[in-house]
N, CA, C and O of each residue as an XYZ file, in Angstrom:
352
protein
N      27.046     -5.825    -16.653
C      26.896     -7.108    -15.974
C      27.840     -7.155    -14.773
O      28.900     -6.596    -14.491
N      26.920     -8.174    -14.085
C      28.220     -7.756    -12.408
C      29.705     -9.193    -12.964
O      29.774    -10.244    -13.602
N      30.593     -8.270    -12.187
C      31.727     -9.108    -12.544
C      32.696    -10.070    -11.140
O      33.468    -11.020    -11.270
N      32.336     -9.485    -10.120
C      32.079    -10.509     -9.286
C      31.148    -11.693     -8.701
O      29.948    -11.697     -8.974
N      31.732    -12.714     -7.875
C      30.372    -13.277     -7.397
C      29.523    -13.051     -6.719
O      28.395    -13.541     -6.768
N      30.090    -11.972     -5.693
C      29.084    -11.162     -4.773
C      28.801    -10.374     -5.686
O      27.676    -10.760     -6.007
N      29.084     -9.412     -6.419
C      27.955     -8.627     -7.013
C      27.127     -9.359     -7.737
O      25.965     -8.990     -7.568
N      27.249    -10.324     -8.542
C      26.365    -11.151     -9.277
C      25.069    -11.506     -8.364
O      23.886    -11.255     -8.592
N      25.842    -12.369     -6.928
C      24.612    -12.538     -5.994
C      23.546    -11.322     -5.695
O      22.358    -11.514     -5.950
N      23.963    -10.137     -5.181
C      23.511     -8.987     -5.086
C      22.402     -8.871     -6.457
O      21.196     -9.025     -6.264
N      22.885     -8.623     -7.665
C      22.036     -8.587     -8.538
C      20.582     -9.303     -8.713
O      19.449     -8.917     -9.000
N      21.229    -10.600     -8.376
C      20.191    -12.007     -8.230
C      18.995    -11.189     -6.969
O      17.792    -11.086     -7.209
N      19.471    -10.822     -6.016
C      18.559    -10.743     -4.918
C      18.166     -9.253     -4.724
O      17.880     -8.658     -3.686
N      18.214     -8.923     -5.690
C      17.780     -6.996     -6.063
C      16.959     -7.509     -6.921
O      15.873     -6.932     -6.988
N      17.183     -8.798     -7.903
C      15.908     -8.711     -8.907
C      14.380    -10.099     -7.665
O      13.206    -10.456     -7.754
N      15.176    -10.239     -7.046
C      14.332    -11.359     -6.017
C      13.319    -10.120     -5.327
O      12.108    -10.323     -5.248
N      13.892     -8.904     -4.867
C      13.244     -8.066     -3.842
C      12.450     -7.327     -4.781
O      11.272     -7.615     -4.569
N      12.550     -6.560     -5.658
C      12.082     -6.069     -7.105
C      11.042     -6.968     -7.142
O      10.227     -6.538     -6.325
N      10.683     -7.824     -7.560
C       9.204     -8.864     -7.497
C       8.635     -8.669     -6.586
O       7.483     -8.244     -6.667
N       9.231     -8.907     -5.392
C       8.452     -9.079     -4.059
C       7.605     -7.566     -3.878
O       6.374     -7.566     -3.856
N       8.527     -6.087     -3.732
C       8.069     -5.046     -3.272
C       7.130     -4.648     -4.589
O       6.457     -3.618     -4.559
N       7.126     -5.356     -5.517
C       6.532     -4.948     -6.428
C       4.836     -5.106     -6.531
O       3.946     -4.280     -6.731
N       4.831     -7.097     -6.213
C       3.709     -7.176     -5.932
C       3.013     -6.977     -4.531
O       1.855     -7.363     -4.373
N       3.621     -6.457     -3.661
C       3.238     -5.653     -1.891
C       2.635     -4.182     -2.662
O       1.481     -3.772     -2.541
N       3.508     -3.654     -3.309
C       2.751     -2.068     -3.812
C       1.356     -2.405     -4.883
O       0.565     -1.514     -5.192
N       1.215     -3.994     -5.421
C       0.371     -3.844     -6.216
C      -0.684     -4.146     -5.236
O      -1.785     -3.715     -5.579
N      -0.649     -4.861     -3.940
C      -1.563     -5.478     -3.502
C      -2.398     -3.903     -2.626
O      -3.581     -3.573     -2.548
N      -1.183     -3.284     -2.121
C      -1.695     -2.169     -1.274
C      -2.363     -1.265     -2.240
O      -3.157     -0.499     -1.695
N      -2.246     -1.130     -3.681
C      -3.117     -0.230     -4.450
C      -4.303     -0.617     -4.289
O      -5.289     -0.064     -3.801
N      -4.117     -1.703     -4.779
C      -5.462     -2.786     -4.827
C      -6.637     -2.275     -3.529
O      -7.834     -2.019     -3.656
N      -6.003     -2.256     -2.618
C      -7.024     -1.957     -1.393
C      -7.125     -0.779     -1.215
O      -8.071     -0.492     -0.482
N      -6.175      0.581     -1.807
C      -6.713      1.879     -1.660
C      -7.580      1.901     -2.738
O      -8.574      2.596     -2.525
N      -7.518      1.208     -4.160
C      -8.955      1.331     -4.667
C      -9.998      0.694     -4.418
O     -11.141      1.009     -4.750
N      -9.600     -0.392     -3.721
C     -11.217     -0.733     -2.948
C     -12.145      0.679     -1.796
O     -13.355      0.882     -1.706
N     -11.370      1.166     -1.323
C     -11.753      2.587     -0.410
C     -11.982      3.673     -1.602
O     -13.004      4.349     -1.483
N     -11.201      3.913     -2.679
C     -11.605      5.451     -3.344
C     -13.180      4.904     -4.241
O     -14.223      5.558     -4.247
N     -12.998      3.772     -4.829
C     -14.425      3.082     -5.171
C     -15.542      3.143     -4.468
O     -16.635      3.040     -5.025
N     -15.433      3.295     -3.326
C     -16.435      3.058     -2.026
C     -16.661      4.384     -1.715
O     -17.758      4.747     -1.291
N     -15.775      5.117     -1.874
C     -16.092      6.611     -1.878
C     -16.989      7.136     -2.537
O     -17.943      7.829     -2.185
N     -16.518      6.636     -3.930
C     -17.410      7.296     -4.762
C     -18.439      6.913     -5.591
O     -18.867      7.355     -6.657
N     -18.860      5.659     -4.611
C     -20.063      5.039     -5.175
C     -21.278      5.598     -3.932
O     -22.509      5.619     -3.948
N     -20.143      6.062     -2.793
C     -21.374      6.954     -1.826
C     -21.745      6.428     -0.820
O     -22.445      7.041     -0.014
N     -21.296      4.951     -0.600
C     -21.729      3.910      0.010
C     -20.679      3.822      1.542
O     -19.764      2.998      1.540
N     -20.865      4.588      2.614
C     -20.361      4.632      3.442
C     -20.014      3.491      4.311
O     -18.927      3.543      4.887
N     -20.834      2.395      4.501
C     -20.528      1.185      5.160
C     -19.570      0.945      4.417
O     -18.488      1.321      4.868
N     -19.551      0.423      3.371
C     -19.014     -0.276      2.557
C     -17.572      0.342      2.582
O     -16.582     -0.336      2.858
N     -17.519      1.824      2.240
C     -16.022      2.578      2.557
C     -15.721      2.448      3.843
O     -14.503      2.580      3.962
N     -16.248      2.249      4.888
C     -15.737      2.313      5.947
C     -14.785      0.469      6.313
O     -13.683      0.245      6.813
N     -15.736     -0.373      5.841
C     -14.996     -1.615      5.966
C     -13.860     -1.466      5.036
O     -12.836     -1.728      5.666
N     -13.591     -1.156      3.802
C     -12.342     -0.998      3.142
C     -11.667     -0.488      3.621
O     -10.489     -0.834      3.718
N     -12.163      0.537      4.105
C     -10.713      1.409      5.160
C      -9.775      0.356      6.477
O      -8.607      0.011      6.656
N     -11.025      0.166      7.129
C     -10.594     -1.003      8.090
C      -9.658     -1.927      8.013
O      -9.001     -2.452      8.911
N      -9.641     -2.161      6.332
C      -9.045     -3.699      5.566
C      -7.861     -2.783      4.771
O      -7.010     -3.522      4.276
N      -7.621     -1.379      4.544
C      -6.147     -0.980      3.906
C      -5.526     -0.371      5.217
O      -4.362      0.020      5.133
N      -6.102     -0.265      6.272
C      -4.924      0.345      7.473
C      -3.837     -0.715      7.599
O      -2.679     -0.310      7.499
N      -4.100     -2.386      7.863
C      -2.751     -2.907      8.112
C      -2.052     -2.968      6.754
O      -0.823     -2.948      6.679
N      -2.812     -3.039      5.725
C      -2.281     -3.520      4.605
C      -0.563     -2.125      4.643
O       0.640     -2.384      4.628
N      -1.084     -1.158      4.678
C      -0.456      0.662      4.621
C       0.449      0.299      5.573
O       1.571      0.771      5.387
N       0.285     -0.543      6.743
C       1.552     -0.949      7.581
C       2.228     -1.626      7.488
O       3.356     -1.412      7.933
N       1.970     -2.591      6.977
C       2.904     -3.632      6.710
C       3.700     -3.090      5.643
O       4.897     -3.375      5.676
N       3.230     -2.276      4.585
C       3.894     -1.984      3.473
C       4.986     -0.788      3.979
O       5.881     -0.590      3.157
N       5.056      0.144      5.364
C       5.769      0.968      6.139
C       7.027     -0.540      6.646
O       8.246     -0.655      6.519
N       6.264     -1.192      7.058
C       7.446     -1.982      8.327
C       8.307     -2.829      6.916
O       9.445     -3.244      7.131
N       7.762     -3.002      5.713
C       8.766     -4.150      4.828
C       9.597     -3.108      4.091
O      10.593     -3.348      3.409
N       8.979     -1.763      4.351
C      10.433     -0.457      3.629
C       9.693     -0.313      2.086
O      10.328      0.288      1.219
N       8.504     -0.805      1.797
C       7.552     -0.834      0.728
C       7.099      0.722      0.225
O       6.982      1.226     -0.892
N       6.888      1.275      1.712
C       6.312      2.620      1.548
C       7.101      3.377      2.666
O       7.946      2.710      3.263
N       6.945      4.599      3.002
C       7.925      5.672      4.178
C       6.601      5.664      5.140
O       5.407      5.482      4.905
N       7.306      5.929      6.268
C       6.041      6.098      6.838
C       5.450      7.382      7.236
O       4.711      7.433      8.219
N       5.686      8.265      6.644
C       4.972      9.559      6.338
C       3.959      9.197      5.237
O       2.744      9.325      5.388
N       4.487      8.782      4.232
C       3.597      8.453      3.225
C       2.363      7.824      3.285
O       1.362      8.239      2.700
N       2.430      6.393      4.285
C       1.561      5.953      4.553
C       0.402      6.321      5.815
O      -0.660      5.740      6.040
N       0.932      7.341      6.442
C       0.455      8.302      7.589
C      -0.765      9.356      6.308
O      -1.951      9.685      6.274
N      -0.017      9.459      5.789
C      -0.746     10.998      4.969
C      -1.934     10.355      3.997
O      -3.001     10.968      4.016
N      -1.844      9.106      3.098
C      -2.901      7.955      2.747
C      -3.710      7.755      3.829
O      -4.792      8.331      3.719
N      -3.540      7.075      4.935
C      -4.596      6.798      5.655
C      -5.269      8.350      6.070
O      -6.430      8.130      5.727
N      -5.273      9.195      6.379
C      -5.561     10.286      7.113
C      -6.320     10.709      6.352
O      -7.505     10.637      6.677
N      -5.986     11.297      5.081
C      -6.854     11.506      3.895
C      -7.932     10.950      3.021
O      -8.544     11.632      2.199
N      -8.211      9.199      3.320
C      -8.779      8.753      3.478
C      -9.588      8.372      4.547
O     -10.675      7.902      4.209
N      -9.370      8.439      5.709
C      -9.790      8.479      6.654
C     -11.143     10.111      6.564
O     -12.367     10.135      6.687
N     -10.561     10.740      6.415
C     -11.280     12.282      6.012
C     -12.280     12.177      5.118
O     -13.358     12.771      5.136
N     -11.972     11.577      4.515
C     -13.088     11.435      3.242
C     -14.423     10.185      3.225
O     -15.533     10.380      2.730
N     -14.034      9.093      3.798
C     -15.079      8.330      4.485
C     -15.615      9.342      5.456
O     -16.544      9.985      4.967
N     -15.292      9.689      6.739
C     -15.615     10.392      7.748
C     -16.693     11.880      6.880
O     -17.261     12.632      7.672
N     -16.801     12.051      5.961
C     -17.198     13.134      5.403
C     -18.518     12.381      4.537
O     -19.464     13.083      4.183
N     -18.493     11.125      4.280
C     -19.786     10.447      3.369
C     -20.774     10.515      4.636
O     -21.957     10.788      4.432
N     -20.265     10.249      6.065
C     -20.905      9.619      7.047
C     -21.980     11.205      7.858
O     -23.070     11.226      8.429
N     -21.046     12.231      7.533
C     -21.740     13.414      7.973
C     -22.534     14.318      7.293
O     -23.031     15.273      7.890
C-alpha cells in the first residue's frame, strides 16, 4: 500500500488511467474485428468501410500512448493487404 500522499494519489490515478486505456484497447479491438469479420465473410464493401472506420480509431489509440506507433502502422497495413486482396 502507498504510504505517502502523493504516492497514494499516484495509485488513485494509475487505477483512473488503467480503466480508461483499458476500455480505448477494448473499443479498438472491437473495430479490428469488425474488419477481420468482413474479411472473412468475403464481403469486400463491407471490409472496406470497416477499414475506413478502424484507421482513426488505430490513431487515436497511437496519440493517447494506448498503442506504439509501429504497432499500429503494422495493423493497418496488414489489413489494409488483406481487404485490397478480397477486391482483386
Amino acid at each position: 500500500m502507498a504510504n505517502t500522499s502523493q504516492s497514494q494519489k499516484r495509485a488513485r490515478q494509475a487505477d483512473a488511467r488503467f480503466e480508461i486505456n483499458k476500455a480505448r484497447r477494448s473499443r479498438i479491438r472491437t473495430y479490428l474485428r469488425k474488419v477481420e469479420e468482413a474479411i472473412a465473410s468475403g464481403d469486400a464493401e463491407v471490409a472496406k468501410a470497416a477499414l475506413i472506420e478502424v484507421q482513426p480509431e488505430l490513431a487515436r489509440g497511437v496519440s493517447k500512448g494506448v498503442l506504439h506507433k509501429n504497432t499500429a502502422s503494422r495493423k493497418m497495413s496488414r489489413l489494409a493487404s488483406r481487404v485490397k486482396s478480397l477486391t482483386a
